[in-house]
C-alpha positions in Angstrom: 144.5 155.3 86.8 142.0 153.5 84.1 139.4 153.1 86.6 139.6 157.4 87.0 138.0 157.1 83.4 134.6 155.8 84.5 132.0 157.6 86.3 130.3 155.5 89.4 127.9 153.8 87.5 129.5 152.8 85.0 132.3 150.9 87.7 129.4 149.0 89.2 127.6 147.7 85.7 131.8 146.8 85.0 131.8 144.7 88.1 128.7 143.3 88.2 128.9 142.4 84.6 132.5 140.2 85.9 130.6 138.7 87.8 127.5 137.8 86.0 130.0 136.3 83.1 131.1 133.9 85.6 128.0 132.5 86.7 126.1 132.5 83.7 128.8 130.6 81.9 129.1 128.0 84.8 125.0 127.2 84.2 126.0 127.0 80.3 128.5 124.3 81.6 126.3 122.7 83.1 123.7 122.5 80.7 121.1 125.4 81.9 121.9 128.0 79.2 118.6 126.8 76.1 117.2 125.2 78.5 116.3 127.1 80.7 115.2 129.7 77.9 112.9 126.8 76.3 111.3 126.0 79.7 110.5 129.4 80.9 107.9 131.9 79.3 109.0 134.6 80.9 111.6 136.5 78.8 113.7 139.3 80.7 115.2 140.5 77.6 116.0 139.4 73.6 119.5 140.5 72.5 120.0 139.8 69.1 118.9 136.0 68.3 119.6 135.1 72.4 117.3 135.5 75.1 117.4 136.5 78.9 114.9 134.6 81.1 113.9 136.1 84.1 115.1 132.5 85.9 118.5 133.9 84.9 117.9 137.3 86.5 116.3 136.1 89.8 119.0 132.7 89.9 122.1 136.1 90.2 119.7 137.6 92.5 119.3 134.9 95.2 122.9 134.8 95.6 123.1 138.7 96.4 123.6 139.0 100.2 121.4 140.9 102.4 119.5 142.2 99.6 116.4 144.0 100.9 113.0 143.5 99.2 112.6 147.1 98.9 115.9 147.2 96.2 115.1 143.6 94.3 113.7 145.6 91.4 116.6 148.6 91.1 119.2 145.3 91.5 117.7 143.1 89.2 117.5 145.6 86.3 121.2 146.4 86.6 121.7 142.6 87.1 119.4 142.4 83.5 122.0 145.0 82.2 124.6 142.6 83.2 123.8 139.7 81.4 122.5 141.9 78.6 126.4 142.2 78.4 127.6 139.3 78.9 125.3 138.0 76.5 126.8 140.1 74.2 129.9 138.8 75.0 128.9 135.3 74.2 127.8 135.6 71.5 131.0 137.5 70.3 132.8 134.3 71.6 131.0 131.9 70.2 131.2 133.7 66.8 135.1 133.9 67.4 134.6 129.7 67.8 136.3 130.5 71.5 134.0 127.9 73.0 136.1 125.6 70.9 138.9 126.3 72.1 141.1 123.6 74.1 141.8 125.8 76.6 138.3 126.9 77.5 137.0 123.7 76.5 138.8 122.0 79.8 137.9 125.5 82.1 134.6 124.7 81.3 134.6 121.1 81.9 136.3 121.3 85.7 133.7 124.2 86.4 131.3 121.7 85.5 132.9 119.0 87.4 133.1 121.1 90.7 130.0 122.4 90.6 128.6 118.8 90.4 130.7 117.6 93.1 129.7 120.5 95.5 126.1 119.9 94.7 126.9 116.3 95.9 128.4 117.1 99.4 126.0 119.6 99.9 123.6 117.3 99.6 125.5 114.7 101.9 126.1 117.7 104.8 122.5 118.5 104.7 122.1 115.3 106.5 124.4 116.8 109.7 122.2 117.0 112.6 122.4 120.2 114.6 124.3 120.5 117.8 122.6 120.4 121.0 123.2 122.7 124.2 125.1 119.3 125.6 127.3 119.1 122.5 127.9 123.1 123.4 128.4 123.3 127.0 130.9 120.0 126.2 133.0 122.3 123.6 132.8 125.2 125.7 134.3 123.8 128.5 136.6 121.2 126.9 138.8 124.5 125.6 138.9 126.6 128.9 142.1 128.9 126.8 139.6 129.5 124.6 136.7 130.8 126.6 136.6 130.5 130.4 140.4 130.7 131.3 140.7 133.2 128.3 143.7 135.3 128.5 144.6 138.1 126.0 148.8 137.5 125.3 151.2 140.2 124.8 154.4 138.2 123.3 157.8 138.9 122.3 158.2 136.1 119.5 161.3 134.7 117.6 161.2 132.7 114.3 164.7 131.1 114.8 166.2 129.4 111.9 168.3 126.2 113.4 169.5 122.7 112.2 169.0 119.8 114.5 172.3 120.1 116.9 171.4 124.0 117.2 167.6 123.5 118.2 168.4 120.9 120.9 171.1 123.5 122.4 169.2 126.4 122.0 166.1 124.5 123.8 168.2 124.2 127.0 169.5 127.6 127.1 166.4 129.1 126.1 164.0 128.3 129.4 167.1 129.8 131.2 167.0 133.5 129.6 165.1 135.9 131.1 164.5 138.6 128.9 164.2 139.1 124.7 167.3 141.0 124.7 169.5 138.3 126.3 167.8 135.7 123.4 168.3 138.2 120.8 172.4 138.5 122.0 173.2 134.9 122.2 171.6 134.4 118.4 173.6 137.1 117.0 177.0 135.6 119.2 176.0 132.2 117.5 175.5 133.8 114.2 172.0 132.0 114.2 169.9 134.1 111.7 165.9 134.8 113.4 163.1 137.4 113.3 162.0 138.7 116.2 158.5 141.1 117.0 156.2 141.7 119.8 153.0 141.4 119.4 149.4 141.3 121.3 147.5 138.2 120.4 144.2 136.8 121.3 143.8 132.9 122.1 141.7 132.1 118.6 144.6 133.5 116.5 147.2 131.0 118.0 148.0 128.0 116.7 146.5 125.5 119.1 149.7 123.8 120.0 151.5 126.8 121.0 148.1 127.6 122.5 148.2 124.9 125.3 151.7 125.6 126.1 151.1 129.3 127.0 148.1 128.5 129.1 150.4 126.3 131.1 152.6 128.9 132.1 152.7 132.8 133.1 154.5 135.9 132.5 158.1 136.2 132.5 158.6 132.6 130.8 159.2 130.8 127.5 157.6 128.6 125.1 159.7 127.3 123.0 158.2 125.0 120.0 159.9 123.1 117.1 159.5 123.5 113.3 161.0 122.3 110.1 163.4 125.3 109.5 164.0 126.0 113.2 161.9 126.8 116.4 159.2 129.5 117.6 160.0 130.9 120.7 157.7 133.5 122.8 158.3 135.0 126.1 154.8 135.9 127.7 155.1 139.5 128.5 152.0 139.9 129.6 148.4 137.6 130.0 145.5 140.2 131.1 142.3 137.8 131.7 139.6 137.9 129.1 137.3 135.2 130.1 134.2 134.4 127.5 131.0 133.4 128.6 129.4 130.2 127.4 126.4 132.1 126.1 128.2 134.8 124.7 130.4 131.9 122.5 127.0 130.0 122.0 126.6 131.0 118.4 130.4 130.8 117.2 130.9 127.2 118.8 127.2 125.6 117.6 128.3 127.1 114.1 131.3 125.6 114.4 130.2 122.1 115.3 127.7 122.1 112.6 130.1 122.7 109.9 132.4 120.1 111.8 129.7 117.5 111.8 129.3 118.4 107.7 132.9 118.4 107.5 133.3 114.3 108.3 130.1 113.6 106.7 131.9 114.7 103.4 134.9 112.6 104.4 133.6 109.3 105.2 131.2 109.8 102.3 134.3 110.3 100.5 136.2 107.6 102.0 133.4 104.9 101.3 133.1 106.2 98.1 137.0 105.0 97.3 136.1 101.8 99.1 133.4 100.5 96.8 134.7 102.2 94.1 137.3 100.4 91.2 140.5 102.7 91.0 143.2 102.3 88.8 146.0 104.3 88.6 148.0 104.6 85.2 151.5 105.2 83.8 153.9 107.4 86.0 151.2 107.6 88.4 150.9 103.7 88.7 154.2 103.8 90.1 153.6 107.2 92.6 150.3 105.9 93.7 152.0 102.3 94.6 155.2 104.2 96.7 152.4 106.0 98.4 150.3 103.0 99.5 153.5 101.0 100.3 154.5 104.0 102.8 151.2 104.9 104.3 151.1 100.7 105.2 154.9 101.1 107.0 154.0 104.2 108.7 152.5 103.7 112.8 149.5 104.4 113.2 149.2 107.4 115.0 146.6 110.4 116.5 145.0 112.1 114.2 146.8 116.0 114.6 145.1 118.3 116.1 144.1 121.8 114.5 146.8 123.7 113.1 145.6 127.1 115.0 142.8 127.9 117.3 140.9 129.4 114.4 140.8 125.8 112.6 139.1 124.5 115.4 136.9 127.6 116.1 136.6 130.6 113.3 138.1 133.6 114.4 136.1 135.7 112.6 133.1 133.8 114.2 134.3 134.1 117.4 134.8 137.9 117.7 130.8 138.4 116.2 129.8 136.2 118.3 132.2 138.1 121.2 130.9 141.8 119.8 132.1 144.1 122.5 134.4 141.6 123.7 138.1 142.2 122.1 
């Protein structure tokens, strides 16, 4: 392998200087590359007629992740080496007029146009006021198959692919079967192509739909759910109990609220935005944008859908820190 061809060191100063490219290019984007050499005194480093401000250095090192004070100086000199390269590298590309290039010219413009726009709703979340123990406890116990009537699932699944006839027959029958085998036979009689597995899942990695349905019922029976191609079907082999605590979820559900809360700030910020806003669609998207509008005014009004899996509505990975010990 390529990589077999560098010692250790030199595989960290290649990654970090990947990554260093990136983000020094997006402040060039946004207009931070002279000046933030003009305003600051303090020069890191002078490569050829460029310079390397220490608010470079320490701007890559605030976004290194549980960096410990005791390693800031060993990081940021291999971060300075970094953007000594890259630097290099600019200055290669700039000489090679790649910074006029149409390509680059528009990569640099929508990095410049997302950065702004994440500054923006950063700014508007900021505002999201933190959940309180009410807002918690309410959570906690408005999703009892999440945390208090929490039951680890050992399923024997089926993707079933079905037209519209087939789903509402195999529906019926289904419910009636009483083991995966006997599903498994009547699909292959029918000629009705599916993939089948057993798996052990907990709640937060199933969908929340299916979620409800399997708290309803115990082992030994179905649920059966359709989809565009078809229908899921599980038979519950086995629900061991695995209740959480509200303390022990405390931290996953009050992190999850917050970034909720920041969530529909965003939108309705968003959303007023367009309101005030003069929007005029143009050409072959005149004609889209007016199909769209005309459909979305037909269609009934209807409640909004709920999360597409447990983890949308609670972080899975959040969840099992916050449950350490727990799984």
């Amino acid at each position: 392998m390529t990589l077999s061809l560098f010692s250790h060191t030199a595989r960290m100063r290649t990654s970090l200087v990947l990554g260093v490219i990136a983000t020094a290019s997006l402040l060039a984007a946004c207009g931070g590359g002279d000046g933030d050499k003009k305003g600051s005194s303090q020069v890191a480093a002078k490569v050829n007629s460029g310079e390397i401000s220490v608010h470079q250095v320490n701007f890559v090192l605030q976004r290194q992740q549980g960096l410990k004070p005791e390693q800031a100086q060993a990081v940021s000199r291999r971060v300075l080496e970094g953007l000594v390269d890259q630097e290099l590298a600019v200055q290669q590309a700039v000489e090679q007029k790649l910074d006029r290039d149409p390509r680059i010219v528009s990569t640099i413009e929508a990095a410049r146009r997302d950065i702004l726009a994440r500054a923006y709703a950063d700014r508007v979340a900021d505002a999201a006021a933190a959940p309180t123990a009410e807002d918690i406890k309410a959570y906690y116990d408005s999703k009892p198959a999440l945390f208090s009537k929490r039951r680890i699932y050992g399923l024997q699944e089926f993707n079933i692919e079905a037209n519209a006839d087939q789903k509402a027959a195999l529906k019926t029958k289904i419910s009636s079967l009483r083991s995966a085998e006997e599903l498994a036979g009547a699909l292959k009689a029918a000629n009705i192509r599916f993939v089948a597995r057993s798996v052990s899942q907990a709640p937060e990695n199933i969908p929340m739909g299916f979620l409800d349905e399997l708290a309803k019922i115990g082992e030994g029976q179905w649920v059966v759910v359709a989809t565009p191609t078809g229908l899921n079907a599980a038979l519950v082999a086995s629900a061991k109990s695995a209740p959480v605590t509200e303390e022990a979820a405390k931290k996953a559900i009050e992190q999850f609220l917050l970034s909720d809360r920041k969530r529909k700030l965003v939108a309705d910020s968003i959303k007023q935005l367009r309101g005030s806003a003069k929007i005029e669609y143009v050409g072959q998207f005149a004609t889209a944008a007016s199909a769209a509008g005309d459909a979305a005014a037909e269609a009934p009004t209807v409640a909004p859908t709920p999360p597409a899996s447990a983890s949308d509505a609670l972080d899975a990975t959040a969840l099992q820190k916050g449950l350490s010990g727990l799984k």
